[in-house]
C-alpha positions as CSV (number, residue, x, y, z in Angstrom):
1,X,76.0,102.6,-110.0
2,X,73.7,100.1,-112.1
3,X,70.4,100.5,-111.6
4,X,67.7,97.5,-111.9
5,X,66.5,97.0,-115.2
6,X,62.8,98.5,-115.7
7,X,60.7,95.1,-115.7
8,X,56.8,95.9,-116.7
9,X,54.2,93.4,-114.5
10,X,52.4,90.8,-115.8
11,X,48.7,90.5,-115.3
12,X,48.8,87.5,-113.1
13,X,51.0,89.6,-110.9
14,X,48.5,93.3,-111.2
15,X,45.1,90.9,-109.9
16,X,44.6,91.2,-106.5
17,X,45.3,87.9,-104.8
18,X,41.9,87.8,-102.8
19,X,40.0,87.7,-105.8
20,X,38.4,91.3,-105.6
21,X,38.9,93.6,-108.6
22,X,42.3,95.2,-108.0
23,X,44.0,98.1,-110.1
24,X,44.3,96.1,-113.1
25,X,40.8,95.0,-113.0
26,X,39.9,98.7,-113.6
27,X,38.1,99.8,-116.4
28,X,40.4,102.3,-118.8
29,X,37.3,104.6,-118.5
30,X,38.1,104.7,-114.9
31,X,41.9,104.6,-114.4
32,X,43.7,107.8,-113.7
33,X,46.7,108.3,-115.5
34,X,49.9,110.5,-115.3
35,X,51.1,110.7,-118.7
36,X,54.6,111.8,-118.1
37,X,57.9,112.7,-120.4
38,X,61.3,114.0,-119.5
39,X,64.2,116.1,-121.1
40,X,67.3,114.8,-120.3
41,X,71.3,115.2,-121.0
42,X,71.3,112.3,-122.7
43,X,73.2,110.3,-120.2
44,X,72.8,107.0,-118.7
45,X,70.2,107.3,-115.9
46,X,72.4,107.4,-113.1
47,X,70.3,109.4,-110.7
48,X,71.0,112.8,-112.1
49,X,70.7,114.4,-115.9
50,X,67.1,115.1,-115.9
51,X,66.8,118.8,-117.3
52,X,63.3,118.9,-117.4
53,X,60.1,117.0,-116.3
54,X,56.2,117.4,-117.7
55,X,53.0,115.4,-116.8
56,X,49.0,115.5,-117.6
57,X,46.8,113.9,-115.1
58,X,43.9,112.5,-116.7
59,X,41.3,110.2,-116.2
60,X,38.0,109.4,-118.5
61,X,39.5,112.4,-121.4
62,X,39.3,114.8,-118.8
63,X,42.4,116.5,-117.6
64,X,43.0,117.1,-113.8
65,X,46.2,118.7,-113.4
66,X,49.6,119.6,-115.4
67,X,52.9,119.4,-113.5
68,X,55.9,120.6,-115.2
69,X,59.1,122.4,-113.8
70,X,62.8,122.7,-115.5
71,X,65.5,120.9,-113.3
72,X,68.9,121.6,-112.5
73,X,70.7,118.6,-113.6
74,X,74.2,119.7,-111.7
75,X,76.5,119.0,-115.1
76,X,77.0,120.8,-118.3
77,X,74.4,120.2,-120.9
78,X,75.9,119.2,-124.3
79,X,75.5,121.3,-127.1
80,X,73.8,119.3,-129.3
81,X,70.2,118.8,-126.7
82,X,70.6,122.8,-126.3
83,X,69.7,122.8,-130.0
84,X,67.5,119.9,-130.1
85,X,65.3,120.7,-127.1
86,X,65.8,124.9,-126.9
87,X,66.7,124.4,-123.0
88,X,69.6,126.7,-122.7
89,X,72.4,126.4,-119.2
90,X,71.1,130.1,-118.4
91,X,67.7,128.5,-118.2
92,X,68.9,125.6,-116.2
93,X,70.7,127.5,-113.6
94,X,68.5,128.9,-112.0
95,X,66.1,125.9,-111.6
96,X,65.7,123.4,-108.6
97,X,67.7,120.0,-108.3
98,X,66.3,116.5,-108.7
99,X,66.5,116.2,-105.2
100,X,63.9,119.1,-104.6
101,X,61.2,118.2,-107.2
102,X,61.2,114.6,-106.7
103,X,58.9,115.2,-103.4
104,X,55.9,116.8,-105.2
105,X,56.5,114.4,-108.3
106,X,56.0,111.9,-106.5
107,X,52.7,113.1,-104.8
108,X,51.5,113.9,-108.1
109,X,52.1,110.5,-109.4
110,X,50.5,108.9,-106.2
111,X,47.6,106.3,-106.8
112,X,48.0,107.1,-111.0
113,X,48.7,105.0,-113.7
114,X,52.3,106.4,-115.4
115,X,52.0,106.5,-119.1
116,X,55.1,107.4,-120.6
117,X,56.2,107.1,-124.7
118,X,59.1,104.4,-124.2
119,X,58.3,104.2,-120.8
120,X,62.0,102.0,-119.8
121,X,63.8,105.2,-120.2
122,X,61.8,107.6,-118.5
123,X,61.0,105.3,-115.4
124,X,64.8,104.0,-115.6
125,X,65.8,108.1,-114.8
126,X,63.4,107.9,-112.1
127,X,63.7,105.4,-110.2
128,X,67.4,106.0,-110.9
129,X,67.0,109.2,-109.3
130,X,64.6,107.9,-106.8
131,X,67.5,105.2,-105.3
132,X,70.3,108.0,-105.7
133,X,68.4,110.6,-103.5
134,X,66.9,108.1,-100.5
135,X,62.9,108.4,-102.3
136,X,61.7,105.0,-102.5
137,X,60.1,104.2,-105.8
138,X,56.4,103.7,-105.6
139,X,56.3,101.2,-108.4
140,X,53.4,102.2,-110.3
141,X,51.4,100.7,-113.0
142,X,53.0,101.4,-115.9
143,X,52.0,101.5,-120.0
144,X,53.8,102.3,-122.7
145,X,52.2,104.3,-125.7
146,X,55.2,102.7,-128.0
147,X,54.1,99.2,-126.8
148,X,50.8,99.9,-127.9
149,X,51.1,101.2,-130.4
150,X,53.0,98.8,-131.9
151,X,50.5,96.2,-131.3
152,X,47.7,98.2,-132.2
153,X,48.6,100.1,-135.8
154,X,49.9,98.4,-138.6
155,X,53.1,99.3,-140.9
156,X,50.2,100.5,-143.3
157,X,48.6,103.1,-140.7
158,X,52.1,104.7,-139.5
159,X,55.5,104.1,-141.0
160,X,56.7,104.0,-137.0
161,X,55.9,104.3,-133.8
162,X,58.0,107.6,-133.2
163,X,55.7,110.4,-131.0
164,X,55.8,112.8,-134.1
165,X,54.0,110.2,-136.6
166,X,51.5,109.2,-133.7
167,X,50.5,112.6,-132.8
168,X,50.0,113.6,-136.5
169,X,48.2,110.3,-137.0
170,X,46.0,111.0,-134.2
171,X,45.5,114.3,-135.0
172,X,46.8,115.4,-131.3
173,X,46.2,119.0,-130.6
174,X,49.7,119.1,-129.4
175,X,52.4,118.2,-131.7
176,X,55.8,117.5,-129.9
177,X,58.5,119.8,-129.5
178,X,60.7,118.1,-127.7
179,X,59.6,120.0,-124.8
180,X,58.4,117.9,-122.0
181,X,54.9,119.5,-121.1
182,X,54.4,119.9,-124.9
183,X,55.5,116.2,-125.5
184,X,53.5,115.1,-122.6
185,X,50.1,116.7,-123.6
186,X,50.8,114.8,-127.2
187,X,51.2,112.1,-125.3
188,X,47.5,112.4,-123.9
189,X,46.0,112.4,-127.1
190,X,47.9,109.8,-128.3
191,X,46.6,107.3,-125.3
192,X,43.1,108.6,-125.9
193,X,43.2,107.2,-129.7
194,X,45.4,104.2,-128.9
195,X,42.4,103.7,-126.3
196,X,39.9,103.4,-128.4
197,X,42.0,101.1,-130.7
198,X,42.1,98.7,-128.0
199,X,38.2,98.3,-128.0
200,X,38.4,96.6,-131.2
201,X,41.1,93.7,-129.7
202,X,38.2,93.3,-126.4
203,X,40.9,95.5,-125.0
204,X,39.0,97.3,-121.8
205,X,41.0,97.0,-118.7
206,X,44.2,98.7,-117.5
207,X,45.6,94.6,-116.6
208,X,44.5,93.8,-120.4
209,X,46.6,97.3,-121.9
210,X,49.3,96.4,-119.7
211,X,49.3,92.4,-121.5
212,X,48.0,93.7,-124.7
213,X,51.3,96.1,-125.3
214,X,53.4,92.7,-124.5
215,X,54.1,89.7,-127.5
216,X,51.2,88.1,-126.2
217,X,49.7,85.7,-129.2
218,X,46.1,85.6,-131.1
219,X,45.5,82.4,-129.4
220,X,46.4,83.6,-126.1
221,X,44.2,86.6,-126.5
222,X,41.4,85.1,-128.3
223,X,41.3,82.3,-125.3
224,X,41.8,84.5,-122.5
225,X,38.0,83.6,-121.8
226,X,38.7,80.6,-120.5
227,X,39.9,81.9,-117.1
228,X,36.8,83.9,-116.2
229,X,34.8,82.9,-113.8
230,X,37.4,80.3,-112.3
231,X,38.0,79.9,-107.8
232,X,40.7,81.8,-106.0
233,X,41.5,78.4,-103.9
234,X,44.2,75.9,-104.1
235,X,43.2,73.5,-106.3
236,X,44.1,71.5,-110.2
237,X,42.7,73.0,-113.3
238,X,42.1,70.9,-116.2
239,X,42.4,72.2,-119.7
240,X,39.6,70.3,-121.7
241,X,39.5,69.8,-125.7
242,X,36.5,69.7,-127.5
243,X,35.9,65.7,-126.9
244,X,36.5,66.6,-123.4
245,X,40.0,65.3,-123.2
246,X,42.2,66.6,-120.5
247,X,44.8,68.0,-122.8
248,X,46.7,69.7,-119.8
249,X,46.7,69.3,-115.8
250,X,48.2,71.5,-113.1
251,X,48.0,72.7,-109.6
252,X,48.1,75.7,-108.1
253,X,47.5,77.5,-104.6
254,X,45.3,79.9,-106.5
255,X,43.7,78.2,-109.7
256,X,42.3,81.6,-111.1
257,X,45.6,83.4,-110.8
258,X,47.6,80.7,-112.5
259,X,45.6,79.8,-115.4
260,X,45.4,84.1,-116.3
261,X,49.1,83.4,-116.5
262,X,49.0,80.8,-119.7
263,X,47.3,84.0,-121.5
264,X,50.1,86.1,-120.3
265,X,53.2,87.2,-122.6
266,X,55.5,85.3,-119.8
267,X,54.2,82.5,-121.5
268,X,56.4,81.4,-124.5
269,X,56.4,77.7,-124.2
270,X,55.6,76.2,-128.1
271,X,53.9,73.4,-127.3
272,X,51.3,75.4,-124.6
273,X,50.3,77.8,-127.4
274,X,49.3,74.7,-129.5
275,X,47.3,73.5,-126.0
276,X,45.6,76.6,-125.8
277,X,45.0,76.6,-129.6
278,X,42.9,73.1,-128.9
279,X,41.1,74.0,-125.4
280,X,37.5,74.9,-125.2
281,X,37.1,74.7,-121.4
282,X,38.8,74.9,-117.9
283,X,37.7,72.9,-115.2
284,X,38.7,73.9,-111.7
285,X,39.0,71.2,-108.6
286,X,38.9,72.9,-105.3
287,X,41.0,71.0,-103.0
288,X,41.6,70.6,-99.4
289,X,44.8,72.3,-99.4
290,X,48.5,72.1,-101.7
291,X,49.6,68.7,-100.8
292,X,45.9,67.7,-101.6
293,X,46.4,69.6,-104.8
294,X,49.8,67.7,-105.9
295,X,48.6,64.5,-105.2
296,X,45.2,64.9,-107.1
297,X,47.5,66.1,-110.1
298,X,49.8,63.2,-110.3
299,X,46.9,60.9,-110.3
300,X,45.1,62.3,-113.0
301,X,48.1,63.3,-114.7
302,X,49.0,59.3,-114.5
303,X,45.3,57.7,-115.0
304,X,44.8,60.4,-118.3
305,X,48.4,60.6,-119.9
306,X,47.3,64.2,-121.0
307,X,49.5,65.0,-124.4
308,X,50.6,68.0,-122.8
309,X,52.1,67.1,-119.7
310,X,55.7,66.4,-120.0
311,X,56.2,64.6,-116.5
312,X,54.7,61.9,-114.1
313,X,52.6,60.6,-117.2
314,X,54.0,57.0,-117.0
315,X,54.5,56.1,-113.6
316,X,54.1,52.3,-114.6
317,X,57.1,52.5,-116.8
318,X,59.5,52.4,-113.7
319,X,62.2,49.2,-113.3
320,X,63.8,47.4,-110.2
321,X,67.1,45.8,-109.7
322,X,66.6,42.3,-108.7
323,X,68.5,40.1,-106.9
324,X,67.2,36.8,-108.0
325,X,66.9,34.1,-105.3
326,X,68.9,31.0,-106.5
327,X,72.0,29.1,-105.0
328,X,74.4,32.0,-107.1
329,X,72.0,34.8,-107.5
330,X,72.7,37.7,-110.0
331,X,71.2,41.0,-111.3
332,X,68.4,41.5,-113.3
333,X,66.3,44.2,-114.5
334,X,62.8,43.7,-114.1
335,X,59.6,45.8,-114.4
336,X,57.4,44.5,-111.6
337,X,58.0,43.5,-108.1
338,X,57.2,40.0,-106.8
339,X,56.9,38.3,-103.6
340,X,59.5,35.3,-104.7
341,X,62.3,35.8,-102.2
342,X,64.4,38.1,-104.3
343,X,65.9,41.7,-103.0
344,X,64.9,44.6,-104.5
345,X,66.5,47.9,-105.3
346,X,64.4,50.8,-106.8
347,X,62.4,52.3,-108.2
348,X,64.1,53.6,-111.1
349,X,62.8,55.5,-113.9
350,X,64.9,54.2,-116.7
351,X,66.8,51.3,-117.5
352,X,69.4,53.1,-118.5
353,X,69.7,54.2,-114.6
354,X,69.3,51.1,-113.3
355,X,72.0,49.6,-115.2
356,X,74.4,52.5,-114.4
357,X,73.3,51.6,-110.6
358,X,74.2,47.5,-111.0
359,X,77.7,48.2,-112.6
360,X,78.4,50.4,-109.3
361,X,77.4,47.0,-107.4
362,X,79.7,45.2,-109.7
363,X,83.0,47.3,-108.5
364,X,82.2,46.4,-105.5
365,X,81.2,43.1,-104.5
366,X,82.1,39.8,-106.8
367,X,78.7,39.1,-108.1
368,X,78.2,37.0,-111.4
369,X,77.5,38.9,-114.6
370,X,76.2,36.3,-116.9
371,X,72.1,35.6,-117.4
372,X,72.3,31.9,-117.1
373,X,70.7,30.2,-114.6
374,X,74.0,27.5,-112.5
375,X,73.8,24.5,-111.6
376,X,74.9,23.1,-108.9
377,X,75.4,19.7,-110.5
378,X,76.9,20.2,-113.5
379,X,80.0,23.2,-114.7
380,X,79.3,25.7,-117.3
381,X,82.2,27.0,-119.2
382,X,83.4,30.5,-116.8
383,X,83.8,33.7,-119.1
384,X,86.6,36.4,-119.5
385,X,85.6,37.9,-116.3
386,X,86.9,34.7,-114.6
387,X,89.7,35.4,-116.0
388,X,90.5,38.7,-115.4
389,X,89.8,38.2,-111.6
390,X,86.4,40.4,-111.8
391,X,84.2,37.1,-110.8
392,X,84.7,34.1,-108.5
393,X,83.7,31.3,-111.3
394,X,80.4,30.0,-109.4
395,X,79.9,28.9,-113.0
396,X,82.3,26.2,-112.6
397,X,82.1,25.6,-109.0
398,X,85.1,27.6,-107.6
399,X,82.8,29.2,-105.2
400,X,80.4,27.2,-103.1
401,X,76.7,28.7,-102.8
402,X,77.4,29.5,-98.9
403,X,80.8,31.5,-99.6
404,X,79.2,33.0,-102.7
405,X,76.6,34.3,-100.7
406,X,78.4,36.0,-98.2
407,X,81.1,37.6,-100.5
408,X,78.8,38.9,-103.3
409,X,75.3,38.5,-102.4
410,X,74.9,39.7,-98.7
411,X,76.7,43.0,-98.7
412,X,74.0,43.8,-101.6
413,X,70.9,42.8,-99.5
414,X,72.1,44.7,-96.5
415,X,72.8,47.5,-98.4
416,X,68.8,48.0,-99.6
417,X,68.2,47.6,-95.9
418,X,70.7,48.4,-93.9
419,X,73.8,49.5,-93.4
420,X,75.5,50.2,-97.5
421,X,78.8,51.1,-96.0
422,X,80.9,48.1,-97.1
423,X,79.6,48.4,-101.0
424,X,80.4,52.1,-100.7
425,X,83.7,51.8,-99.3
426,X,84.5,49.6,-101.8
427,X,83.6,51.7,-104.8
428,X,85.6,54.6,-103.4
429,X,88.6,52.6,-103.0
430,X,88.1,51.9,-106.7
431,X,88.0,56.0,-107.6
432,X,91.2,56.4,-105.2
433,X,93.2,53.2,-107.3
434,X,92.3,55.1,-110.5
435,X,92.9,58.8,-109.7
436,X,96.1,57.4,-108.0
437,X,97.4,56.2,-111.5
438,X,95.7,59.3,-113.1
439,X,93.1,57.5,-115.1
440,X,90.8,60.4,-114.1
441,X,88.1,59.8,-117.2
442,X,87.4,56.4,-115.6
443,X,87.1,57.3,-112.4
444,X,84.5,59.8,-113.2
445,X,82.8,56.9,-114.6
446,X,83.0,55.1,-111.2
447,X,82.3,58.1,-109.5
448,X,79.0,58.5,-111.9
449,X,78.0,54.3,-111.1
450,X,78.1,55.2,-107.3
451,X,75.6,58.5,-107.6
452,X,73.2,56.4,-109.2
453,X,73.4,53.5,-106.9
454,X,73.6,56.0,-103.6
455,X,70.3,58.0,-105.5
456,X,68.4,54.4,-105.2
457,X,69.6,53.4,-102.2
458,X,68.9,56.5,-100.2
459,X,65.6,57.0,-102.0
460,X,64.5,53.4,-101.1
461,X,65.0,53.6,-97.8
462,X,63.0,56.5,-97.6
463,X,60.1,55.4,-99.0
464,X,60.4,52.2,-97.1
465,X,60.3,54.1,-93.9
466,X,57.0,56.0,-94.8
467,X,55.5,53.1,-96.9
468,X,55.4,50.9,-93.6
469,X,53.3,52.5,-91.6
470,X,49.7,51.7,-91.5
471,X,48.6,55.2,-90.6
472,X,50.3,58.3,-90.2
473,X,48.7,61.8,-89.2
474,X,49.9,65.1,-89.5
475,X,48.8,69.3,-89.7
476,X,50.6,72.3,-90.5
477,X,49.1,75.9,-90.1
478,X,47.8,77.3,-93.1
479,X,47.8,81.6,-94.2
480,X,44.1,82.0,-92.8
481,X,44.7,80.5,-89.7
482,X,43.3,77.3,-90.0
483,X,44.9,73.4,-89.9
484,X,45.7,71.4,-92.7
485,X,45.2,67.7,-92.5
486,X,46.7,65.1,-94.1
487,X,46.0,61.7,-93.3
488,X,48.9,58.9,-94.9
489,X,48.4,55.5,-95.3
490,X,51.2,53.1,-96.5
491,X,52.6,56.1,-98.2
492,X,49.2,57.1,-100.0
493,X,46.9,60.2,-98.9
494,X,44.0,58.7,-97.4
495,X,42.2,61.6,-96.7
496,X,42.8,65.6,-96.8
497,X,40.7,68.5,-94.9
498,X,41.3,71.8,-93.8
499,X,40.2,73.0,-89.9
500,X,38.4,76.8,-90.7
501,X,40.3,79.1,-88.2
502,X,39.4,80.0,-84.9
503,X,37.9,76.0,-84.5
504,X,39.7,73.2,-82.9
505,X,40.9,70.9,-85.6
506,X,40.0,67.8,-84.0
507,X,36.4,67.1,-85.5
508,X,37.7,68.0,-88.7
509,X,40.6,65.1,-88.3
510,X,38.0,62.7,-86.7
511,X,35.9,62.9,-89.7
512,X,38.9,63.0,-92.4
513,X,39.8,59.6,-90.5
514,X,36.6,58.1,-90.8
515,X,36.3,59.0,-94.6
516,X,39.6,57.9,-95.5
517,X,40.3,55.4,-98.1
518,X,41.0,52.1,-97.4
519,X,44.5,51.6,-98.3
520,X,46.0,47.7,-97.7
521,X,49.3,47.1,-97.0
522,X,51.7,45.4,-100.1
523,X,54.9,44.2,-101.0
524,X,58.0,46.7,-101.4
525,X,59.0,50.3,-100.8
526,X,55.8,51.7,-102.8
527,X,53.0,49.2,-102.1
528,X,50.0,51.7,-102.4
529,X,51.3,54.4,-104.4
530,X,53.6,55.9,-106.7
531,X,56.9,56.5,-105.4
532,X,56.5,60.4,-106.7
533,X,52.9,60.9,-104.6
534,X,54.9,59.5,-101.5
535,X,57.7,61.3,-102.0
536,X,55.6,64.6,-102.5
537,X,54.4,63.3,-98.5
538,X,57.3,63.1,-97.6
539,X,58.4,66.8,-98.5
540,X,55.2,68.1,-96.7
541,X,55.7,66.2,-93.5
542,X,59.2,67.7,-93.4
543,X,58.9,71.1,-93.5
544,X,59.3,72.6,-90.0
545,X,56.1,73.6,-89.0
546,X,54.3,70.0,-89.8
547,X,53.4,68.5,-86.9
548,X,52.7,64.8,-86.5
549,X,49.4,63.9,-84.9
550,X,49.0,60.4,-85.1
551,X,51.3,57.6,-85.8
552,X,50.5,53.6,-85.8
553,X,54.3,52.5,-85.7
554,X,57.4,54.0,-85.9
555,X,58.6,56.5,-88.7
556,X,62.4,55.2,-88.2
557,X,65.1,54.6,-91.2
558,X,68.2,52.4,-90.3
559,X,70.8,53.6,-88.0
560,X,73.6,53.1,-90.4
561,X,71.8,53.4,-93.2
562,X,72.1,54.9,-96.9
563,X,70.9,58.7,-95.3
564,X,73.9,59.0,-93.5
565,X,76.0,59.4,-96.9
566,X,73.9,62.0,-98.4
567,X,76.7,64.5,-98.3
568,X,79.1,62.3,-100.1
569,X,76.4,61.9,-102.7
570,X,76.0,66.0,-102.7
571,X,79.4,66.1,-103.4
572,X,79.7,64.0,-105.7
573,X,76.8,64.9,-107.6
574,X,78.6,68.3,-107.4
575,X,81.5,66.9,-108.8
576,X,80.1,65.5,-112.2
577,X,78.4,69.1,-112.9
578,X,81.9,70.8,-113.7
579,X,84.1,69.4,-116.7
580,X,87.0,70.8,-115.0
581,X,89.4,67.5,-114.4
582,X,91.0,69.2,-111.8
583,X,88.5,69.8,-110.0
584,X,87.5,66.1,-110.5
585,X,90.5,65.4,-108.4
586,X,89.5,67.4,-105.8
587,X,86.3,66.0,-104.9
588,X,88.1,62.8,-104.6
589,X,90.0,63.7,-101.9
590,X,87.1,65.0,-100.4
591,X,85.3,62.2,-100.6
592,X,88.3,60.1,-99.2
593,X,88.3,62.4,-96.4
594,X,84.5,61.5,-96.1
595,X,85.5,58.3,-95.9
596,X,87.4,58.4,-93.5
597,X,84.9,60.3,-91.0
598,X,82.3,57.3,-91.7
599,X,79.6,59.4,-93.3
């Protein structure tokens, strides 16, 4: 049977979550350790071949007990470890199983920190054993002399980081035997002078050991200052440069807990090491709760393009798909909205996108291609498209405005309000003509036009839905008992509070309403804020146990609107993530067959 891979904790993961010092916050002076080493058959830890175990409990250099017992491991023992170790079958035989001495090992071990010389194996034979026998595995704290010692020595002090050279380095009282007892009390000394190594790095808690025996970096280490002193609340943290430039913004439901974790080895990201490199300071915003938390981010994130932050930095840089409003209207790319009479589809956060969205509208309905503005006076030469069919030649009048409108332009503005189904069905007809005459590669293209115009469509709608109502208020129950508040206006958080438990929630959302910000009502699906803050609503309000307060209006999308073909979307999204052409096939039969169930 495979056992789980021995993982050692992070410090972030060792604090105590309420903010009061937990076991890694504990002084190396104070901790009590169970320095431990086992003889083995040199197996696999598979629950059994343990031949011998020996531990020293010791805490502040004074030693409080020895354990040590040889152990039956129920299989022959190999030659070569009788030599190595001097543990003979007739000594063996007589001895108790696993099974037996796991009990009082495990009492011994209780409430200790288990220092072992390449702890993974020893702990891997234990918990091995622990699983095989029905003993759950307490899950110490764990450190690792080798660890250390590898951060703490250099190639000039000790050739390697092998017990022997330690313990001779360290002068140990003990030299190693390859006895467990004997290797274990070796052990003891060499923690006790790896110990006062780590005073030198400002090394003097058992959750600082723990990171220090990890690839955790100068910078980290020398910066870990920045996170004293910061809130266990939810909140955003700012890293500051010396100009006090935000360099980096984040959120968190416990600020002081997450920003411990960038000085953490489980922090390998390039381009955070340079961040810390450059920060001087931390700044912590208490907010009113997690949504409050997101929200505040994205706004600062947006109003101080920090060079570290990857995402939501630009949120101006988004583009629309316009239907211009003219007698033979066409699509155009735009970056701002405006109340001119022409439909809107968006937002979209490339051009690239939107494109990819507009040739989807163009398999399905016969809108014109070219940029030109028509007149209706005077013919302009049509283009190969007329030719090949793919446009109805308003260019030179083969079309009137009112038939033009109704074939190419309508089922377009319905669709960003209504009812999409005819421009879908369309498009899927399209996949089924060219999978029918195995032209699978352009299909897929199709197929890839449709997921970007359904993604806008669906999105759109959404936000629309949201963005329309004046005022809009909900609570959820938070962990302590108390209600958070959210008040949403045109899609933008007004106001945030949290109800302390054991109160009645209603004069903290009576006074959340009356400081809200004034938010006025605009044109389009996002008129107060960006569509990623009231999308980040939107996922609040919709988890179960939000409850909606308050509500001037109706919350309501169209009956037959884009929503209804999220699961063809789903799968068709599903569909371009395997290269498997096959498979390709496949999902176009699904999506026939959701076609034919009116999805």
């Amino acid at each position: 049977m495979t056992q789980p891979a021995y993982v050692q904790g992070t410090l972030d993961t060792l604090l105590a979550a309420d903010g009061t010092v937990g076991p890694a916050a504990l002084s190396l002076a104070d901790a009590t350790f169970v320095v431990l080493d086992l003889e083995t058959t040199g197996g696999a830890p598979d629950g059994g071949g343990i031949t011998e175990i020996g531990a020293v409990k010791v805490r502040g250099g004074q030693r409080l007990g020895e354990f040590a017992t040889l152990v039956n491991p129920g299989v022959a023992l190999p030659p070569f470890i009788s030599v190595l170790t001097g543990i003979t079958e007739a000594m063996l035989r007589p001895a108790p199983s696993i099974e037996t001495v796991l009990p009082a090992l495990l009492e011994f071990l209780r409430g200790a920190v288990l220092v072992a010389h390449n702890a993974p194996y020893d702990v891997g034979f234990l918990k091995a054993a622990c699983a095989r026998h029905g003993y759950p595995w307490p899950n110490p704290r764990v450190l690792d002399t080798a660890a250390l010692a590898r951060r703490a020595l250099t190639k000039d002090e000790v050739p390697n980081r092998k017990l022997g050279t330690l313990a001779h380095f360290f002068g140990a009282q003990v030299q190693p035997n390859h006895r467990a007892l004997d290797d274990a009390k070796a052990t003891v000394d060499v923690l006790h002078g790896l110990i006062e190594r780590l005073g030198g790095f400002k090394v003097h808690t058992l959750g600082d050991a723990i990171e220090f025996a990890k690839a955790v970096t100068p910078a980290q280490r020398r910066q870990r200052h920045l996170a004293d002193g910061l809130p266990h609340v939810p909140g955003i943290y700012i890293f500051r440069a010396a100009d006090d430039r935000p360099l980096y913004v984040g959120t968190s439901k416990d600020v002081a807990t997450r920003v411990r974790s960038y000085f953490t080895a489980g922090e390998k990201r390039a381009r955070i090491s340079e961040m810390l490199t450059a920060a001087v300071r931390v700044e912590a915003v208490e907010c009113a709760h997690p949504l409050d938390a997101e929200v505040r981010e994205l706004r600062l994130i947006a109003a101080h393009a920090p060079p570290y932050n990857r995402r939501s930095k630009f949120p101006e840089r988004v583009v629309w798909l316009k239907l211009t409003a003219e007698a033979y209207p066409r699509l155009s790319v735009v970056r701002r909205l405006a109340e001119d009479g022409a439909t809107y589809l968006g937002p979209f956060s490339s051009r690239r996108t939107a494109e990819l969205a507009a040739a989807g509208v163009y398999d399905a309905v016969p809108l014109r291609q070219c940029n030109h503005k028509l007149s209706l006076r005077s013919k302009t030469p049509a283009c190969a498209l007329a030719e090949l069919g793919r446009c109805p030649a308003p260019c030179e009048h083969e079309i009137t405005p009112a038939e033009y409108d109704v074939r190419a332009a309508l089922p377009f503005r319905t669709a960003t309000s209504g009812d999409p189904g005819p421009v879908v069905e369309a498009i899927l007809t399209r996949i089924d003509a060219l999978s029918d005459k195995q032209r699978y590669e352009e299909a897929a293209v199709v197929r890839s036009r449709l997921i970007a115009l359904l993604r806008a469509l669906i999105r759109m709608q959404r936000l629309d839905a949201l963005t329309r109502l004046p005022e809009l208020v909900a609570a959820r129950r938070d962990d302590r008992g108390g209600w958070e508040i959210a008040v949403i206006r045109h899609g933008r958080l007004a106001a945030a509070a949290t109800s302390p438990p054991r109160e009645h929630p209603r004069p903290t959302l009576d006074a959340a309403k009356l400081t809200a910000e004034t938010v006025a009502s605009g044109f389009g699906p996002v008129p107060a804020a960006t569509a990623e803050e009231t999308e980040r609503i939107q996922s609040w309000l919709e988890k179960p146990d939000t409850r909606l307060v308050e509500m001037s209006g109706d919350w309501v999308s169209p009956v037959r609107g884009a929503a209804r073909f999220a699961s063809l979307l789903s799968r068709a999204e599903a569909a371009t993530s395997t290269q498997d052409s096959t498979f390709r096939l496949s999902v176009t039969d699904r999506l026939d067959d959701a076609r034919s169930h009116r999805l």
